[in-house]
N, CA, C and O atoms as a GROMACS GRO file, in nm:
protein
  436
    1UNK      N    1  -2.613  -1.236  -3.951
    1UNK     CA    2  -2.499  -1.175  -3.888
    1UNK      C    3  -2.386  -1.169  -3.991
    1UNK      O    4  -2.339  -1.270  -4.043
    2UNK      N    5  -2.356  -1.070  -4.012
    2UNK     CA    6  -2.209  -1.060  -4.056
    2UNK      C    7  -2.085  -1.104  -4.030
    2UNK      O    8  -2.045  -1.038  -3.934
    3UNK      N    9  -1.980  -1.202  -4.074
    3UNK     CA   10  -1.841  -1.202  -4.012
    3UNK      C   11  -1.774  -1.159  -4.135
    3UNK      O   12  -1.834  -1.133  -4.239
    4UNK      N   13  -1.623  -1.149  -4.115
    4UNK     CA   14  -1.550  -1.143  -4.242
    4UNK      C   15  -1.444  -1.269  -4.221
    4UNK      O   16  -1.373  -1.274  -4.120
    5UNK      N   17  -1.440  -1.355  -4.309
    5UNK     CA   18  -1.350  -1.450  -4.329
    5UNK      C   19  -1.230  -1.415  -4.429
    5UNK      O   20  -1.217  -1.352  -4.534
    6UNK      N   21  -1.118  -1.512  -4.312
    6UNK     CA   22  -0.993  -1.514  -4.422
    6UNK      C   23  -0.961  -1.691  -4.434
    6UNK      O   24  -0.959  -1.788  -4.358
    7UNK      N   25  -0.940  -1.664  -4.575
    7UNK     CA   26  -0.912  -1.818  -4.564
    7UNK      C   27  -0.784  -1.805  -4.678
    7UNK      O   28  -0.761  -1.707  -4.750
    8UNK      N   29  -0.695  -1.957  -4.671
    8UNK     CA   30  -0.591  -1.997  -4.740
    8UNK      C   31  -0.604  -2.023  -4.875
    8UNK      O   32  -0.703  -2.005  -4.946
    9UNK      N   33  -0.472  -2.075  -4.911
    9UNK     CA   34  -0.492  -2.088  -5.106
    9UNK      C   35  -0.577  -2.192  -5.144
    9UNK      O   36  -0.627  -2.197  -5.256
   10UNK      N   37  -0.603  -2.302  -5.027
   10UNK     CA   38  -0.743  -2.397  -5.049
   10UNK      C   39  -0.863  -2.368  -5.017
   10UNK      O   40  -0.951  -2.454  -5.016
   11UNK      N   41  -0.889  -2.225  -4.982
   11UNK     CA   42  -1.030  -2.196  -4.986
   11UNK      C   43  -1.066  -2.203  -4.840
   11UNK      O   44  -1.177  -2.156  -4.814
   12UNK      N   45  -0.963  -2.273  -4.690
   12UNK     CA   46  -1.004  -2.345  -4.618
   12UNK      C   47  -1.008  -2.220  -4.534
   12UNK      O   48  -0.932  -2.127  -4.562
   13UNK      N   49  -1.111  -2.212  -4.410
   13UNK     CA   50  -1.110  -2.091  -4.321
   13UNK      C   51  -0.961  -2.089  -4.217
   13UNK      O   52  -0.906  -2.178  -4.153
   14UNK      N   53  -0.939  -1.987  -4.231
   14UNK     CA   54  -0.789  -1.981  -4.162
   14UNK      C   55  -0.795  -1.854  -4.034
   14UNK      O   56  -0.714  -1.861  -3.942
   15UNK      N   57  -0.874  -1.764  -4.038
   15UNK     CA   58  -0.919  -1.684  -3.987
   15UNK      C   59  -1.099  -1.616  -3.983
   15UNK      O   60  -1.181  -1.646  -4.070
   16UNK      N   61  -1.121  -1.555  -3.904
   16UNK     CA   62  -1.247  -1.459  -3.906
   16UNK      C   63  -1.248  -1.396  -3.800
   16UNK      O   64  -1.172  -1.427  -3.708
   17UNK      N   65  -1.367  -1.253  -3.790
   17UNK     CA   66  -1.400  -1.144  -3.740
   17UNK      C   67  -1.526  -1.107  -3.744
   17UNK      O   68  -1.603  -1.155  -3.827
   18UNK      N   69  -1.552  -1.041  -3.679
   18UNK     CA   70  -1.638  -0.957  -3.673
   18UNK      C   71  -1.700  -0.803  -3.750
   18UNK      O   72  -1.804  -0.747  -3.783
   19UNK      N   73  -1.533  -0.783  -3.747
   19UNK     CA   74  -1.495  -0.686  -3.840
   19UNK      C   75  -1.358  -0.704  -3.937
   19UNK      O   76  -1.270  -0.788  -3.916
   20UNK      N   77  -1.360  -0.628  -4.024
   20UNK     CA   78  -1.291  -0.644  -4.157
   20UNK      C   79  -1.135  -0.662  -4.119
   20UNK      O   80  -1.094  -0.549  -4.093
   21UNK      N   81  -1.026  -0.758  -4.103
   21UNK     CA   82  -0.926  -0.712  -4.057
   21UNK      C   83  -0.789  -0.675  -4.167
   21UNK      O   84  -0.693  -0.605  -4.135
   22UNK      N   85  -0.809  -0.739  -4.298
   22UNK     CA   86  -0.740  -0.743  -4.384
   22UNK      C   87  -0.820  -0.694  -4.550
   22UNK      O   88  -0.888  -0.794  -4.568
   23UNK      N   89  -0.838  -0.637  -4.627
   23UNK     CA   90  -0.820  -0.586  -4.744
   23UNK      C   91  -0.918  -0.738  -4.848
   23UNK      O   92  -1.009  -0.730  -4.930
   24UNK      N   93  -0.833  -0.875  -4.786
   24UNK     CA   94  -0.814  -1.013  -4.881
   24UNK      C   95  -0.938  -1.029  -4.783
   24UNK      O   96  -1.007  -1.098  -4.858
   25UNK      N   97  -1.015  -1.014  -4.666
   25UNK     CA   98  -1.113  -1.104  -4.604
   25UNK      C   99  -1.265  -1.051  -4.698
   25UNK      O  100  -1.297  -0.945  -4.751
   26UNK      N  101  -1.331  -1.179  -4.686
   26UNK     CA  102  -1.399  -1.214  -4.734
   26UNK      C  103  -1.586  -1.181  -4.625
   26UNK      O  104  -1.602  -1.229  -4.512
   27UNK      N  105  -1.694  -1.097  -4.696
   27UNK     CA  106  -1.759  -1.026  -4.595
   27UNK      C  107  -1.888  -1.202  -4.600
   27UNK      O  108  -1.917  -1.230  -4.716
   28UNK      N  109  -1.928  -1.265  -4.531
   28UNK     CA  110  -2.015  -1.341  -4.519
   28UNK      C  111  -2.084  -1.349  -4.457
   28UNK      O  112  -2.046  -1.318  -4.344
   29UNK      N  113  -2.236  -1.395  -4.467
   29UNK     CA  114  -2.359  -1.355  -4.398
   29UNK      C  115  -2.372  -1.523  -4.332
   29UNK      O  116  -2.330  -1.615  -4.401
   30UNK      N  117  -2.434  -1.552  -4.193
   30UNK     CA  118  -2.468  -1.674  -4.141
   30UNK      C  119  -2.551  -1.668  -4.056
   30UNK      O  120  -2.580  -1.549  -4.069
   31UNK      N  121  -2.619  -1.707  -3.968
   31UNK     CA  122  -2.744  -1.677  -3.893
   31UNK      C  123  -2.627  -1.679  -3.735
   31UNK      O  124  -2.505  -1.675  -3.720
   32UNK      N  125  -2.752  -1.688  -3.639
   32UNK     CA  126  -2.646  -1.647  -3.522
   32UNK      C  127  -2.621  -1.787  -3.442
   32UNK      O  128  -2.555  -1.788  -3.338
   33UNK      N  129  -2.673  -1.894  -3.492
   33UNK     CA  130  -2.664  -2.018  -3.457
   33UNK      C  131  -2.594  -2.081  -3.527
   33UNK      O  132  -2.571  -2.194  -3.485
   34UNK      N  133  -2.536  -2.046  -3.648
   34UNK     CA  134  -2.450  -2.138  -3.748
   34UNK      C  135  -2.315  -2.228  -3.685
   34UNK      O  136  -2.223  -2.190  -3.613
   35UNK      N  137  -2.332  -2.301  -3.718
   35UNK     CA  138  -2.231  -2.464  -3.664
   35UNK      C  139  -2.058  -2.326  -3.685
   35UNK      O  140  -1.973  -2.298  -3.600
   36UNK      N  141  -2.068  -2.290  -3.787
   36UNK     CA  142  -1.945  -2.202  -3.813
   36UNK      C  143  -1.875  -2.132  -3.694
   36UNK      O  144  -1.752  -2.143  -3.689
   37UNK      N  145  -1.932  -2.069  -3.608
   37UNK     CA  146  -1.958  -1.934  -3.485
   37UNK      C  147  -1.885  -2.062  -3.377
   37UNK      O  148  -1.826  -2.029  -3.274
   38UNK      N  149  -1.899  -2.197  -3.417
   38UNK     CA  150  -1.838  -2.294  -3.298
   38UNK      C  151  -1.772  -2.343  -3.332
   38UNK      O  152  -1.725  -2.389  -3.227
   39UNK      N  153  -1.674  -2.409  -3.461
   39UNK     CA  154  -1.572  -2.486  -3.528
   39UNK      C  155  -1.564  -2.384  -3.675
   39UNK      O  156  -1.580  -2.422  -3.791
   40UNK      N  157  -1.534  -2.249  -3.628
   40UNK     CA  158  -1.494  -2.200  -3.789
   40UNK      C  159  -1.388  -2.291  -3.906
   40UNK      O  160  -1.390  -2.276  -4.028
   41UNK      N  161  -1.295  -2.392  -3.823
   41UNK     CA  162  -1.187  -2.442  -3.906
   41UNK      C  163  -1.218  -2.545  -3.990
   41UNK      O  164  -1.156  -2.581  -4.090
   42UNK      N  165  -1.322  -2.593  -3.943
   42UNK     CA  166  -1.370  -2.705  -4.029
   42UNK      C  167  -1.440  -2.649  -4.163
   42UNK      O  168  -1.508  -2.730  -4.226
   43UNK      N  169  -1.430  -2.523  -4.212
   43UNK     CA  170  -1.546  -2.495  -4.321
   43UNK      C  171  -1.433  -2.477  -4.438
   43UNK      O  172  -1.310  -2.479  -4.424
   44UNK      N  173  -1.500  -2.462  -4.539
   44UNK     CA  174  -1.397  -2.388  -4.641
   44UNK      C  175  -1.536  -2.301  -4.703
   44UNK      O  176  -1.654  -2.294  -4.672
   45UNK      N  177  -1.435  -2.229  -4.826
   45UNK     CA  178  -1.521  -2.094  -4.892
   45UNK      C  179  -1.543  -2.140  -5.019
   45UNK      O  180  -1.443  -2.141  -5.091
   46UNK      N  181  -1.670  -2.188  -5.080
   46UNK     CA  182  -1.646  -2.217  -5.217
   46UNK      C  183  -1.763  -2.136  -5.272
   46UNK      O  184  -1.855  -2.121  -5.191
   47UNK      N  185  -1.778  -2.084  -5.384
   47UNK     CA  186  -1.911  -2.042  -5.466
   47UNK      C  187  -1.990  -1.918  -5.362
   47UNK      O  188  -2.108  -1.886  -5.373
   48UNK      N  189  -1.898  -1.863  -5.267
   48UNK     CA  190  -2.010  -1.776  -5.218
   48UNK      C  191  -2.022  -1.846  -5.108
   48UNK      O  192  -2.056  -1.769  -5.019
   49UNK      N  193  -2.008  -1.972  -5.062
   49UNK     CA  194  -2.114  -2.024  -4.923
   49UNK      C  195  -2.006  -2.070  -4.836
   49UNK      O  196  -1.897  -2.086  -4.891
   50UNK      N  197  -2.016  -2.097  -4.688
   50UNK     CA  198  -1.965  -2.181  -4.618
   50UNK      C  199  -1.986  -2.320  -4.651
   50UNK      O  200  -2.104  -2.354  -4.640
   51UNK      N  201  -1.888  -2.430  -4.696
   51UNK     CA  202  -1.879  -2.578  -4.684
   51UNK      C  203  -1.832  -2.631  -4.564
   51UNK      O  204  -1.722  -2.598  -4.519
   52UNK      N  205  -1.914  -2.721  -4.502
   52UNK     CA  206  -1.852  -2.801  -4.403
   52UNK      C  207  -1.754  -2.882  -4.409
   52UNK      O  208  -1.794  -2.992  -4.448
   53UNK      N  209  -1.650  -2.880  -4.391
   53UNK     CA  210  -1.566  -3.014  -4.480
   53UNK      C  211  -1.530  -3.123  -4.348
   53UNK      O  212  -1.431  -3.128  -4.275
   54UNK      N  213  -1.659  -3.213  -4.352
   54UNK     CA  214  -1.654  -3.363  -4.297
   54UNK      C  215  -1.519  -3.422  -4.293
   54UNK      O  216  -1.448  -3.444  -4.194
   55UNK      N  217  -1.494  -3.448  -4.437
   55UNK     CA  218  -1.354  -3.550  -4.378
   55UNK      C  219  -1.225  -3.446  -4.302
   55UNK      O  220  -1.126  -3.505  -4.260
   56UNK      N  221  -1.231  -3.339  -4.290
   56UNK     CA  222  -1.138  -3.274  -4.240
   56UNK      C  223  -1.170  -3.270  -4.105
   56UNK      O  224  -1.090  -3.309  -4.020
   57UNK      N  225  -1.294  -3.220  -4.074
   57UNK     CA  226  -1.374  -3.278  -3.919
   57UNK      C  227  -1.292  -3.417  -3.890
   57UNK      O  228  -1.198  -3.415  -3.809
   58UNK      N  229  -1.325  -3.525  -3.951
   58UNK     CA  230  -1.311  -3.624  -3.901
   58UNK      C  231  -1.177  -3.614  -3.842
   58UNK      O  232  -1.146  -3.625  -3.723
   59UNK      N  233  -1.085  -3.586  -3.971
   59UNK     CA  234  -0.934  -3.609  -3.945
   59UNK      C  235  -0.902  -3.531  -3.797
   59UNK      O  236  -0.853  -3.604  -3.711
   60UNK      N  237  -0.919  -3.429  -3.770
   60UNK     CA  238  -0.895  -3.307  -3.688
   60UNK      C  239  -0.922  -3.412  -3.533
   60UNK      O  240  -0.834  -3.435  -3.450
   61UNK      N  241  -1.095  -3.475  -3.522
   61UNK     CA  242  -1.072  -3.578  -3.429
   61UNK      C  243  -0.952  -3.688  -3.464
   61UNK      O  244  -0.852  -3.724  -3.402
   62UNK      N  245  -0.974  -3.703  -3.516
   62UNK     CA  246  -0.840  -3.869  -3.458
   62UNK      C  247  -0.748  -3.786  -3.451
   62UNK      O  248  -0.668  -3.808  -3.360
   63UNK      N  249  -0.729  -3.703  -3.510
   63UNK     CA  250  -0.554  -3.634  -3.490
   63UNK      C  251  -0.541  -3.596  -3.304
   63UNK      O  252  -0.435  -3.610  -3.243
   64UNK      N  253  -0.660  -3.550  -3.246
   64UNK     CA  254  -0.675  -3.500  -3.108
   64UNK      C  255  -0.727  -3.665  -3.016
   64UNK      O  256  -0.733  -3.688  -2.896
   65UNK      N  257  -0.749  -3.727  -3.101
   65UNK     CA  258  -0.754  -3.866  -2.960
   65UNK      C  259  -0.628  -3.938  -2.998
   65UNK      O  260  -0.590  -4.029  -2.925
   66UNK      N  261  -0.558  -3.906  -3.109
   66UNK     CA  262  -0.427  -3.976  -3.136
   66UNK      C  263  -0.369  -3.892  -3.011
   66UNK      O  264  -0.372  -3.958  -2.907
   67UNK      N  265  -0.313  -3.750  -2.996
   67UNK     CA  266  -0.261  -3.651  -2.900
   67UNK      C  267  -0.336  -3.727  -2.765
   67UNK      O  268  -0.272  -3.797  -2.686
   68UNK      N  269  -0.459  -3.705  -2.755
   68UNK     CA  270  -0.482  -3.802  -2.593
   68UNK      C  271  -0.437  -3.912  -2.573
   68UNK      O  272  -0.403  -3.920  -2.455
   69UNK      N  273  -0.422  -3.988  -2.617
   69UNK     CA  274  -0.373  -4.111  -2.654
   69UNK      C  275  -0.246  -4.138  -2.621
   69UNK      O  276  -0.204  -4.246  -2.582
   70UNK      N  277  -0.183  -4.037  -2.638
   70UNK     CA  278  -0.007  -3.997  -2.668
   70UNK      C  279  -0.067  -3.924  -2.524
   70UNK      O  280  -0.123  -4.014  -2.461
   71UNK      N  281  -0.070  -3.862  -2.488
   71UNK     CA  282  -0.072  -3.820  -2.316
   71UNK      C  283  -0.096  -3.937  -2.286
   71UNK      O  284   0.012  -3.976  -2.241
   72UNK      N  285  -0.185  -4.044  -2.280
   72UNK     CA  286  -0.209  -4.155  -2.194
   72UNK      C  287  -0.049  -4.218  -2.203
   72UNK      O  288   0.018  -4.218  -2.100
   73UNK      N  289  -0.004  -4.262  -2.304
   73UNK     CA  290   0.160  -4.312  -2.320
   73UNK      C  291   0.226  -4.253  -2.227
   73UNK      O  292   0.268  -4.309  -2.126
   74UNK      N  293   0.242  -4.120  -2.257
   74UNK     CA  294   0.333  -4.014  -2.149
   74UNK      C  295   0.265  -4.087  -2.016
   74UNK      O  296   0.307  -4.202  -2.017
   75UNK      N  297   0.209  -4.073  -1.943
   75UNK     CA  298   0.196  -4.120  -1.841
   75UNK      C  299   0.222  -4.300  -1.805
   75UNK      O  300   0.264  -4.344  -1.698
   76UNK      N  301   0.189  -4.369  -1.911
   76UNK     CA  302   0.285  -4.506  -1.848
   76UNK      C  303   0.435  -4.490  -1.852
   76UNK      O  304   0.500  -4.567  -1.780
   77UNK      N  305   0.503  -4.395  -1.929
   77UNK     CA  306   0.618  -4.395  -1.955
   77UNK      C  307   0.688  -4.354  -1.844
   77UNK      O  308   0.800  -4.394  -1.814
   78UNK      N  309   0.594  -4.242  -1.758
   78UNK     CA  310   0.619  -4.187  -1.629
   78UNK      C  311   0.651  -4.286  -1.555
   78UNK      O  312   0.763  -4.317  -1.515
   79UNK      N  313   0.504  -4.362  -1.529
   79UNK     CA  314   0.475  -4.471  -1.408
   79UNK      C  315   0.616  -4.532  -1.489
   79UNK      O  316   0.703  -4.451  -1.459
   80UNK      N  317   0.662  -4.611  -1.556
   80UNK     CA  318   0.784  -4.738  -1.560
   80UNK      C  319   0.874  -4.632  -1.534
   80UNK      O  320   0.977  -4.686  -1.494
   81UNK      N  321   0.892  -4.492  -1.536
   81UNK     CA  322   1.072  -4.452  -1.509
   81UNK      C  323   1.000  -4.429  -1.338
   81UNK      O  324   1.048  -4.525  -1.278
   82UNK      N  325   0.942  -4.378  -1.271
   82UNK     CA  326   0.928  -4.364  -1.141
   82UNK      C  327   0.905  -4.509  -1.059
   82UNK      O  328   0.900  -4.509  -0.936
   83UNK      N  329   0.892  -4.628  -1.134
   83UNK     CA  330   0.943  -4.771  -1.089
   83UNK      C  331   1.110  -4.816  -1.083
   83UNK      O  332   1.183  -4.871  -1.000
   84UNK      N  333   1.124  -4.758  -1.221
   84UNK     CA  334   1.284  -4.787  -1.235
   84UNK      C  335   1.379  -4.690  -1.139
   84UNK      O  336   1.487  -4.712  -1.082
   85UNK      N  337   1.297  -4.578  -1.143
   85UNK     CA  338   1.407  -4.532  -1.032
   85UNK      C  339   1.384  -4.602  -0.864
   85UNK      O  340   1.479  -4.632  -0.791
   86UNK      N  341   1.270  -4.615  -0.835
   86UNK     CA  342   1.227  -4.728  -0.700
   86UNK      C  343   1.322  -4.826  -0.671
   86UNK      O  344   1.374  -4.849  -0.563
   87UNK      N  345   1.346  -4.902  -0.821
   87UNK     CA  346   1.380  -5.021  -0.832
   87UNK      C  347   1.572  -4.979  -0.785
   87UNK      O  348   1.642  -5.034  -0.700
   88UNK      N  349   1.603  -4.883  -0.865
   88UNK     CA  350   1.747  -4.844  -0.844
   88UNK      C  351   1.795  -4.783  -0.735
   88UNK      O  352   1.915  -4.780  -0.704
   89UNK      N  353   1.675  -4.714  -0.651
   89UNK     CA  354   1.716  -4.714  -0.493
   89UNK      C  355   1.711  -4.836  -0.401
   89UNK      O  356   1.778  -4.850  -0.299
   90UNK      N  357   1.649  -4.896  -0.434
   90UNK     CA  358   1.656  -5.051  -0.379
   90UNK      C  359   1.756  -5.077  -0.360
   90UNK      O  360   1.807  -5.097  -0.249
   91UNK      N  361   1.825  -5.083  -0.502
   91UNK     CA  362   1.946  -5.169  -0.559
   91UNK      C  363   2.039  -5.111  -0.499
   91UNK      O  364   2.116  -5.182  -0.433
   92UNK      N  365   2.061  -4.963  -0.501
   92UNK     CA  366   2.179  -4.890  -0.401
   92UNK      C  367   2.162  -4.933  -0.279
   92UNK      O  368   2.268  -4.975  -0.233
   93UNK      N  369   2.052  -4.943  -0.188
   93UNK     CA  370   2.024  -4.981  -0.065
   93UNK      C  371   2.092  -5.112  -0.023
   93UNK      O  372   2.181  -5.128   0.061
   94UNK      N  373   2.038  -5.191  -0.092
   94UNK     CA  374   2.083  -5.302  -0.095
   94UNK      C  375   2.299  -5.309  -0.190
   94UNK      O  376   2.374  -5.405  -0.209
   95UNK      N  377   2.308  -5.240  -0.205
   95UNK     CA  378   2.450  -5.240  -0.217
   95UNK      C  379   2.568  -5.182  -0.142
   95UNK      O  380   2.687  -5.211  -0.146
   96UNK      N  381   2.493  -5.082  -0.061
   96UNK     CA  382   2.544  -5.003   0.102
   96UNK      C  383   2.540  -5.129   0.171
   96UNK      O  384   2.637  -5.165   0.237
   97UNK      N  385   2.411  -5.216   0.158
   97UNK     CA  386   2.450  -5.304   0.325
   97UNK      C  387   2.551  -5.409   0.287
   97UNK      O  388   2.631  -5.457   0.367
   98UNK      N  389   2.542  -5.448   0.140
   98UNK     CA  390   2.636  -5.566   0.153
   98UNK      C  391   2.784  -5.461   0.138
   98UNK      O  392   2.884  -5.529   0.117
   99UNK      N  393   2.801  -5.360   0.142
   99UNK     CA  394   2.939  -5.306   0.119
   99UNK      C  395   2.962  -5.337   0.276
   99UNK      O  396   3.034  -5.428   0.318
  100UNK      N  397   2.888  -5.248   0.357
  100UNK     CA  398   2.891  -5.292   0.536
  100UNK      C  399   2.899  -5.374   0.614
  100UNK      O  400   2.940  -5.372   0.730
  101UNK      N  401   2.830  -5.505   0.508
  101UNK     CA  402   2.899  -5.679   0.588
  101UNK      C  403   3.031  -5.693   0.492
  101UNK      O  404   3.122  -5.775   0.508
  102UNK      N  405   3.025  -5.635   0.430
  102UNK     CA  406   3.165  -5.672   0.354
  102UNK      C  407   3.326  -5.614   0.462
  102UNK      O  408   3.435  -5.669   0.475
  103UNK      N  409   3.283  -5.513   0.508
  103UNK     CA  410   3.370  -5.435   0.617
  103UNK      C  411   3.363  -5.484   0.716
  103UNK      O  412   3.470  -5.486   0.777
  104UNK      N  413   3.242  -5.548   0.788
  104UNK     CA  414   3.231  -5.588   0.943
  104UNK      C  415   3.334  -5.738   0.879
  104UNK      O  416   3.445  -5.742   0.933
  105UNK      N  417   3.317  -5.816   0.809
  105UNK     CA  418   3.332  -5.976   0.786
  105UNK      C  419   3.502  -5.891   0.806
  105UNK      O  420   3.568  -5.891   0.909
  106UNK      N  421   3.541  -5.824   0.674
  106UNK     CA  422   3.691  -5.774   0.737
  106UNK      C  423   3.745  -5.715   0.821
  106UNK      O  424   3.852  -5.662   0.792
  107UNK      N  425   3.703  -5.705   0.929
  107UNK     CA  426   3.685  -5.575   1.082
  107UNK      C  427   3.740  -5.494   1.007
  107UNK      O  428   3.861  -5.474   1.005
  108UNK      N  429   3.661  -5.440   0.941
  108UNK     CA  430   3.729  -5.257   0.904
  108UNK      C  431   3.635  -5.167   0.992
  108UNK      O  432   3.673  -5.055   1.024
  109UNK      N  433   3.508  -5.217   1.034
  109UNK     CA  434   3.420  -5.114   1.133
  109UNK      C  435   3.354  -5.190   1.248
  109UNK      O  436   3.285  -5.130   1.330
   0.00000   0.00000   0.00000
């Protein structure tokens, strides 16, 4: 199968097609199962061939379970402010009634 790749000043895939979209893309042949057709970003262009580039794979995961990870945070951060605000209607609640024995003890009501 044919695609045309564009890639950056490191060689790294930055784009592709089907068809030619730019002048600078690059015409490359891959079968119709190639790992490429499912994670083009992980490859770079060297000598003619697609390279897989592993440690960039790798990085790309932790960078995305670091981000899940960081959503899991966001959500305790939620749960403690939707406590703290619980906690601060309480506290108003409880500062209406003692304002109200404070008025009955002075017959103001």
């Amino acid at each position: 199968m044919q695609i045309f790749i564009n890639v950056n000043n490191d060689n790294r895939v930055i784009g592709w097609g089907s068809t030619r979209g730019n002048e600078s893309d690059i015409e490359v042949t891959v079968s119709e199962n190639h790992e490429f057709l499912n994670n083009p970003f992980i490859f770079t262009y060297s000598n003619g061939n697609l390279v897989k580039d592993e440690v960039y794979q790798q990085e790309l995961l932790a960078q995305k379970e670091a981000e899940t990870n960081g959503l899991t945070k966001l959500e305790e951060i939620m749960v403690a402010l939707a406590e703290l605000a619980e906690a601060f209607e309480q506290e108003k609640t409880n500062t209406q009634l003692a304002i109200v024995e404070l008025a009955e003890i002075k017959g103001g009501v």
